[in-house]
C-alpha positions as CSV (number, residue, x, y, z in Angstrom):
1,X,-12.4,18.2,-28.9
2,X,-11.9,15.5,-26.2
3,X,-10.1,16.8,-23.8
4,X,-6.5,14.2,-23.1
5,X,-8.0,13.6,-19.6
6,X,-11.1,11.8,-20.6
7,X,-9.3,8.7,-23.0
8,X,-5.9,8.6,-21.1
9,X,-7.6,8.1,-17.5
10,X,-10.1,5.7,-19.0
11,X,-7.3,3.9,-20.3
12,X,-5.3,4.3,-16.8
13,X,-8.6,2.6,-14.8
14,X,-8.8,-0.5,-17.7
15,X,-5.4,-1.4,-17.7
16,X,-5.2,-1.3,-13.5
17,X,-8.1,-3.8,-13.9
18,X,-6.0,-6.4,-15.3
19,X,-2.3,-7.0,-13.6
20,X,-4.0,-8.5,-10.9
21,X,-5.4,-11.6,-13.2
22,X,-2.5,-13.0,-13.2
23,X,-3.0,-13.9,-9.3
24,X,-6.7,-14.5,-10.2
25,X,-6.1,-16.8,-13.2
26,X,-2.7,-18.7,-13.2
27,X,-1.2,-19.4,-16.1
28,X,-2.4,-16.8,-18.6
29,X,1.0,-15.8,-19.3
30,X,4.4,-17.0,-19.8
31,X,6.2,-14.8,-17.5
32,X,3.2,-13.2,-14.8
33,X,4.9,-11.7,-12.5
34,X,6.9,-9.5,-14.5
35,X,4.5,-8.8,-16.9
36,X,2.4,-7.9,-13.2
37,X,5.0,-5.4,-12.5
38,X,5.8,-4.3,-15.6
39,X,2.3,-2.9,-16.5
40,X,1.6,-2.1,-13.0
41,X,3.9,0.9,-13.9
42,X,4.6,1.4,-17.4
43,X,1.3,0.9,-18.4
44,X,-1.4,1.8,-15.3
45,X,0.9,4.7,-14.1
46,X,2.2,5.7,-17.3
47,X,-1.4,6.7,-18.7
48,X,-1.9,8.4,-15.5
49,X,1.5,10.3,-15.4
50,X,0.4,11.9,-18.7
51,X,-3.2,12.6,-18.3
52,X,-1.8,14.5,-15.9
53,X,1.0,16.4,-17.5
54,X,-1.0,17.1,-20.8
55,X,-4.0,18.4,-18.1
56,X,-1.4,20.8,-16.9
57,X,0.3,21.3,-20.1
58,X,-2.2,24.4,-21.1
59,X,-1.9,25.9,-17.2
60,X,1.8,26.2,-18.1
61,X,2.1,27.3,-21.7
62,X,-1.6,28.3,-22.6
63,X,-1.5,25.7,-25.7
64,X,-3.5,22.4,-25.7
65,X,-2.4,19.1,-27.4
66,X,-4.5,19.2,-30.9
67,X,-6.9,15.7,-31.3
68,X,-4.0,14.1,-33.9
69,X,-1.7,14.2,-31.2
70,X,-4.0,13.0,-28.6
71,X,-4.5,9.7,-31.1
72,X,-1.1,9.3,-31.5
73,X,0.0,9.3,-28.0
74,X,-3.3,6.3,-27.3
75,X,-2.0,4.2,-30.3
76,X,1.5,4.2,-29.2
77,X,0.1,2.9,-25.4
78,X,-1.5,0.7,-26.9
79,X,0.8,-0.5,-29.1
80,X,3.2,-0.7,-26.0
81,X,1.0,-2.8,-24.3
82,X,0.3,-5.0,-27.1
83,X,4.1,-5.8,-27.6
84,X,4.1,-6.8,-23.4
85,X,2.0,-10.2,-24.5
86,X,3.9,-11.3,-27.5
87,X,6.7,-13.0,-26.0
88,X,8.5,-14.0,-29.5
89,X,9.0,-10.7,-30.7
90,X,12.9,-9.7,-31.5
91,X,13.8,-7.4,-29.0
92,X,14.8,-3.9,-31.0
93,X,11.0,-4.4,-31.3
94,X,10.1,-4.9,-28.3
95,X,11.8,-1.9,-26.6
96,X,11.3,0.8,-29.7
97,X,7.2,-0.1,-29.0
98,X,7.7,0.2,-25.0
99,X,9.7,3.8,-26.1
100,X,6.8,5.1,-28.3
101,X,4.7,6.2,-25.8
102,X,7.0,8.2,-23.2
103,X,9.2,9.7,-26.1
104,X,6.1,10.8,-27.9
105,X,4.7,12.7,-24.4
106,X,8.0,13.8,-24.0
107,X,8.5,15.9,-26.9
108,X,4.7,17.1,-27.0
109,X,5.3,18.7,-23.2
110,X,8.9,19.7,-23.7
111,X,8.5,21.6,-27.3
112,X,6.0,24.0,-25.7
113,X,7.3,24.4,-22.6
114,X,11.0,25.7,-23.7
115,X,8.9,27.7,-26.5
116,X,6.9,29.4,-23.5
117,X,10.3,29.0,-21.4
118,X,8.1,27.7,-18.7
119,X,11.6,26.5,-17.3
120,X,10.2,25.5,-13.1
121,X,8.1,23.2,-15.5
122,X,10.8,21.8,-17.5
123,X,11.7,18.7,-14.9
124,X,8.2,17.9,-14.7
125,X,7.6,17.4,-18.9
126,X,10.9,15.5,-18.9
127,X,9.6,12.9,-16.2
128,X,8.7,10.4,-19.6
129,X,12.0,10.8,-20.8
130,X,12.8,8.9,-17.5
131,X,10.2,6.5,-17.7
132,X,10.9,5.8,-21.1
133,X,14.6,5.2,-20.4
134,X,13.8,3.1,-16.8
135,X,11.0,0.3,-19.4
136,X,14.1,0.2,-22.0
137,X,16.5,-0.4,-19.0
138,X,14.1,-3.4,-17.1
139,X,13.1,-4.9,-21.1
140,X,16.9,-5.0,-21.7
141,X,18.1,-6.3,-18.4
142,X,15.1,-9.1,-18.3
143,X,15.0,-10.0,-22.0
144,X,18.8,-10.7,-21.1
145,X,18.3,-12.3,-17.9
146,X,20.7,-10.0,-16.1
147,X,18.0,-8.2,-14.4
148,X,19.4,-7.5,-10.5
149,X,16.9,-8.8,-8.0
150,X,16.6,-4.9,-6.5
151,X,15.8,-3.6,-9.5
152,X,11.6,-3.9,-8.6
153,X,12.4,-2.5,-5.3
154,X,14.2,0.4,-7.0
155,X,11.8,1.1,-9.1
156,X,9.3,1.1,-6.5
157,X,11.1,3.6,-5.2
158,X,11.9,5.7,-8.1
159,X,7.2,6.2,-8.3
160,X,7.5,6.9,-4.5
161,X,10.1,9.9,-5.2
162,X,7.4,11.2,-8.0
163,X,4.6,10.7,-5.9
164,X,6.5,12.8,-3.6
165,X,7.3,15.0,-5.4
166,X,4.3,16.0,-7.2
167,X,1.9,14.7,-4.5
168,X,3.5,16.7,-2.3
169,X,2.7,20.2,-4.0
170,X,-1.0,18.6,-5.2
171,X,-1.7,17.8,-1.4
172,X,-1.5,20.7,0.4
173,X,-2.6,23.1,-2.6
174,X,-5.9,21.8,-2.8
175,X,-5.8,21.5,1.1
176,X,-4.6,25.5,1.7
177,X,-7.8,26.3,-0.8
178,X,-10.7,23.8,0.6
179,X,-9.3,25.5,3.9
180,X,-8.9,29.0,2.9
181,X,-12.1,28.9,1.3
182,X,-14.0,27.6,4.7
183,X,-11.9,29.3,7.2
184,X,-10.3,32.6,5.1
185,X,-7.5,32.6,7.4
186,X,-5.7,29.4,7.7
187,X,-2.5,28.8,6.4
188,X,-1.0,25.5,5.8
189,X,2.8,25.0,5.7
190,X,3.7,22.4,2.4
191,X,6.8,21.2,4.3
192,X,9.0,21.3,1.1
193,X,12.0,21.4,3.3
194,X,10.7,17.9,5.1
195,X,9.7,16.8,1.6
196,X,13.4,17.3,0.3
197,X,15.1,15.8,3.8
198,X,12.3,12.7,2.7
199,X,13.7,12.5,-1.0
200,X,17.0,12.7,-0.2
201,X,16.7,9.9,2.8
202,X,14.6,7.7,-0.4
203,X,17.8,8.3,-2.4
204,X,20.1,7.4,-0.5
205,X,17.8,4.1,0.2
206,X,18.0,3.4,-3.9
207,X,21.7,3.6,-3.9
208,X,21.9,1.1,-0.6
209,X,19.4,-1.4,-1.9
210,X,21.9,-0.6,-5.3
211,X,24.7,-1.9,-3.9
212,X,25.6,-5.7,-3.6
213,X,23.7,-6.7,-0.3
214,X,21.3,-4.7,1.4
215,X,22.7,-2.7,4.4
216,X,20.7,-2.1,7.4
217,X,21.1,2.0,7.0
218,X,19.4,1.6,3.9
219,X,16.0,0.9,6.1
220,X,16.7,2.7,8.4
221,X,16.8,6.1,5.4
222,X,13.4,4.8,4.5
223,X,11.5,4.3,7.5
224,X,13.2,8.4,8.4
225,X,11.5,9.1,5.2
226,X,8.0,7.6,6.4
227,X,8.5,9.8,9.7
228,X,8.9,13.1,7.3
229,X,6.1,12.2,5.3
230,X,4.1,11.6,8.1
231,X,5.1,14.6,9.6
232,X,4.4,17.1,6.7
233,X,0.4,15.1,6.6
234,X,0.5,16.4,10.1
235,X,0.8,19.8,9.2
236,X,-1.7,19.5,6.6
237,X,-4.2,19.5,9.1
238,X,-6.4,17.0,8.1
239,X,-8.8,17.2,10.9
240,X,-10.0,20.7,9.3
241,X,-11.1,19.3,6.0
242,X,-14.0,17.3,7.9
243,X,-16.9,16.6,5.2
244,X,-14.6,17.4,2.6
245,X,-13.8,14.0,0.9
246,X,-12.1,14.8,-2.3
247,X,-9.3,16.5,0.0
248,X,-9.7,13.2,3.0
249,X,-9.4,10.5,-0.3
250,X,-5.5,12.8,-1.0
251,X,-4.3,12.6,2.7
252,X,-5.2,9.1,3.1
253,X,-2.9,8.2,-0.1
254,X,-0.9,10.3,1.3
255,X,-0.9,8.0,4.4
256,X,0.3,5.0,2.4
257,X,3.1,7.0,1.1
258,X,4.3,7.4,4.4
259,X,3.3,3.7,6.2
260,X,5.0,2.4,2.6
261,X,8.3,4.0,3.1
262,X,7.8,2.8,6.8
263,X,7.0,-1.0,6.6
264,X,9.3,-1.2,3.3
265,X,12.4,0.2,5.9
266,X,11.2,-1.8,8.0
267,X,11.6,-5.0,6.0
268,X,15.0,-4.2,5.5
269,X,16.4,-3.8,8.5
270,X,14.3,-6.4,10.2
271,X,14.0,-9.4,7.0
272,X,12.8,-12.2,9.6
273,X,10.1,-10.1,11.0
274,X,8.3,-8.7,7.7
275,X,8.5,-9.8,3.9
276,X,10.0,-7.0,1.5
277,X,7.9,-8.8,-1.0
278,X,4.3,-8.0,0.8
279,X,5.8,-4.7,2.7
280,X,6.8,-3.0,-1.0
281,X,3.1,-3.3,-1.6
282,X,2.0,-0.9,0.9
283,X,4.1,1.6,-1.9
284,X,2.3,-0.3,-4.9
285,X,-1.4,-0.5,-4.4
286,X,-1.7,1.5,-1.5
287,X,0.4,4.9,-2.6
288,X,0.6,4.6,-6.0
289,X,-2.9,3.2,-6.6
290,X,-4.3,5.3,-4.3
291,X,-3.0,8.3,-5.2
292,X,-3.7,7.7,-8.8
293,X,-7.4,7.3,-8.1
294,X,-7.7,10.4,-5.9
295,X,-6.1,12.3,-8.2
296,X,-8.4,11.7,-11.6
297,X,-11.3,10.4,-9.8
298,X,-11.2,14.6,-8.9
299,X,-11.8,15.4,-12.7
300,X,-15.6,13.5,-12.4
301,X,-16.7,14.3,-9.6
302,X,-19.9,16.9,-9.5
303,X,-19.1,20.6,-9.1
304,X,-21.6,22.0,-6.1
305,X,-20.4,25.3,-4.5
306,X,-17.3,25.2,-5.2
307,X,-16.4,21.8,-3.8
308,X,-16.5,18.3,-5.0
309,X,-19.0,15.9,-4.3
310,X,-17.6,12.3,-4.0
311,X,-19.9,10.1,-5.7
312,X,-20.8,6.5,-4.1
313,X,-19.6,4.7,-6.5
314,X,-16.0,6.7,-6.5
315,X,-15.7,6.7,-2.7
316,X,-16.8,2.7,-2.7
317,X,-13.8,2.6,-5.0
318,X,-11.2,4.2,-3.1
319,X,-11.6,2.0,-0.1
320,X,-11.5,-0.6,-1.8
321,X,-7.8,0.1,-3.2
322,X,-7.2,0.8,0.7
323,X,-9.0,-2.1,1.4
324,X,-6.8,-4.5,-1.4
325,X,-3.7,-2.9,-0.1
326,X,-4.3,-3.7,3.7
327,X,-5.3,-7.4,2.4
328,X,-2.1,-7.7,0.1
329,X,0.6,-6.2,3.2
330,X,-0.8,-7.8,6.2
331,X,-2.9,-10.7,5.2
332,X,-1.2,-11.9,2.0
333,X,-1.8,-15.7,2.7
334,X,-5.0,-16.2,5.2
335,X,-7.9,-18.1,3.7
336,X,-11.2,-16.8,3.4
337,X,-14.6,-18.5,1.5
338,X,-11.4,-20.7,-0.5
339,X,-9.4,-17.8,-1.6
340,X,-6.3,-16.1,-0.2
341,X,-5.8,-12.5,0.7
342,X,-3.9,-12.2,-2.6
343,X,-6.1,-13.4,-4.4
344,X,-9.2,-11.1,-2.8
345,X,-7.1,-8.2,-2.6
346,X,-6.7,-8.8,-6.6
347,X,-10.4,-9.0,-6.9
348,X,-10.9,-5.5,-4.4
349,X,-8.5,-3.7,-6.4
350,X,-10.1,-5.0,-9.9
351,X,-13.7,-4.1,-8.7
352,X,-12.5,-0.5,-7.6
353,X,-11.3,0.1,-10.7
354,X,-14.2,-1.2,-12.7
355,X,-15.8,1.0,-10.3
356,X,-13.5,4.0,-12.1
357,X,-14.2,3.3,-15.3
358,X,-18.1,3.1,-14.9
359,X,-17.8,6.6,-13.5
360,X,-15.9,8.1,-16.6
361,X,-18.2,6.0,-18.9
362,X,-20.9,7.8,-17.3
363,X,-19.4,11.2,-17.2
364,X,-18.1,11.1,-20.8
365,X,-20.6,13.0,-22.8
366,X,-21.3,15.9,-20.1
367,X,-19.2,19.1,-20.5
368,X,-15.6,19.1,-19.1
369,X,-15.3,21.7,-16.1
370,X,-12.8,24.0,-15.5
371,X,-10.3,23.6,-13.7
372,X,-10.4,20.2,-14.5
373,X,-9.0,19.1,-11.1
374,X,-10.0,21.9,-8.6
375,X,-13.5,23.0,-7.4
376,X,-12.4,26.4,-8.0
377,X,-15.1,28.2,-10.3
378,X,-15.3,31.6,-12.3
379,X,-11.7,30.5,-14.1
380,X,-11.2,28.5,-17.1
381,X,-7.2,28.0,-16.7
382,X,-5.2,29.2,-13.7
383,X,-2.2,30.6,-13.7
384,X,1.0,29.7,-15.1
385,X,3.1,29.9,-11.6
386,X,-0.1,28.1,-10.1
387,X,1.6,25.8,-7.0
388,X,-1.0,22.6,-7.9
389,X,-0.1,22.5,-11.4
């Protein structure tokens, strides 16, 4: 049986290949830059989200998804992201196919969770219901034209919060046992308690940026979030995980996370000085896309005493996401050979991706290790309470 990994990633690194066309080729679509943002998240980010979750899914509960419900879950993405490009569609239609996806994961995470009354893992199988509701809420709002003009930005925030919070127990998980595993000693501290300060500052952000005009504290919560953030990567000692790039590929998303929260603060408090549009990136393509690939590049990459070995073609990949987001925040409109930073930072972030599907396409018919995420070895499934899944 394919394991849910294999066709949901693969579907995560095709789909990130195309929002930036719309930058490439103008004109494609009637509406590009919502449809840009739209599939950025519901449809990129959404495959990944539940790759994840239905990875974990048997780590929690001991039950795997059966191949039935695997195909189900794929035709109702695709079927999503069909209903995206057909603009005349009545919109009860449009919505219920955007809602097939997230309610489907939903209820095949939740139903074994409660059975196994995994209950620390309920939040985390509800995460499509939110998802789910947030595509109904944006298809509503824009099909209506009464969309606010924060509701990107708060959306953008709503993926940094989940990137937070699961990032931030991935992180330093895989960190303490890279590090416990070359030292024996070392302990890492997660920083939960900075990671809930961080949160809590993001909130309070969402409900600023929420209100009618933006005030200045709102920024000012943010860029106090980056400083956390920043302070917890600190303590994740990323200077001992030298020649470890699997674990140097998850701090350096990490990094965006926190210069994202930072620059999009930033822009708030100081408009004149730095564009909210270009700033929010930093959060777009440089966490989220960064993170994303980190994360599942991790399930095919080459077990080799008990470590993982970053292939070229995944580590080329990587820096170029870095490389797309640098171009898109800082250098959005400087000329280069005819094109714009945009406009290359859309063709680095398509080619880094192509360069994540090749890698799957190449590792599709090996066997599957286990864990499917960690170098550790000798265990087919860890343990339920297990702090990285």
């Amino acid at each position: 049986m394919t394991p849910p990994h294999k066709p949901l990633f693969l579907l995560t690194g095709l789909w990130a290949c195309l929002p930036p066309v719309v930058w490439l080729w103008p004109g494609v679509l009637l509406d590009p830059v919502f449809w840009h943002m739209h599939e950025l998240f519901f449809g990129m980010a959404s495959a990944a989200i539940g790759a994840y979750l239905l990875t974990a899914l048997p780590h929690w509960t001991g039950n795997r998804p059966g191949p039935m419900v695997l195909w189900v879950l794929i035709i109702a993405w695709i079927a999503g992201r069909g209903a995206q490009v057909l603009d005349t569609l009545h919109t009860p239609v449009l919505v219920g196919s955007a809602l097939a996806y997230p309610m489907t994961m939903a209820a095949v995470l939740l139903c074994p969770v409660l059975r196994a009354q995994a209950w620390r893992k309920v939040w985390m199988a509800t995460l499509p219901l939110g998802l789910g509701a947030s595509d109904a809420a944006l298809l509503l709002a824009h099909r209506r034209d009464t969309m606010p003009a924060a509701a990107p930005y708060l959306l953008v925030l709503a993926f940094a919060l989940v990137i937070g919070l699961i990032g931030g127990r991935i992180v330093p998980a895989f960190t303490q046992s890279r590090i416990t595993q070359r030292t024996g000693t070392k302990t890492l501290r997660s920083g939960k308690f900075l990671g809930g300060l961080a949160a809590a500052a993001t909130s309070l952000s969402m409900l600023g940026l929420a209100a009618d005009g933006v005030p200045s504290w709102a920024g000012w919560a943010l860029m106090l979030a980056g400083v956390l953030q920043t302070v917890r990567l600190v303590g994740w000692q990323s200077w001992a995980i030298k020649g470890q790039p699997d674990i140097l590929m998850l701090h350096l998303a990490w990094a965006w996370l926190a210069a994202g929260l930072g620059l999009f603060g930033a822009a708030l408090v100081w408009p004149q000085a730095m564009s909210k549009t270009a700033s929010i990136h930093a959060l777009t393509m440089g966490a989220m896309g960064s993170m994303i690939f980190a994360i599942a590049a991790r399930a095919f990459m080459t077990r080799e005493a008990g470590r993982l070995v970053v292939a070229a073609d995944l580590a080329a990949g990587f820096a170029l996401i870095s490389a797309a987001a640098a171009l898109r925040v800082f250098l959005p409109d400087r000329l280069a050979l005819g094109y714009s930073g945009i406009q290359w930072a859309a063709l680095f972030w398509s080619s880094a991706w192509a360069l994540f599907v090749g890698r799957i396409l190449h590792n599709w018919p090996r066997p599957v290790p286990f864990p499917i995420l960690s170098a550790d070895q000798g265990r087919r499934v860890r343990r339920p309470s297990s702090p990285i899944l």
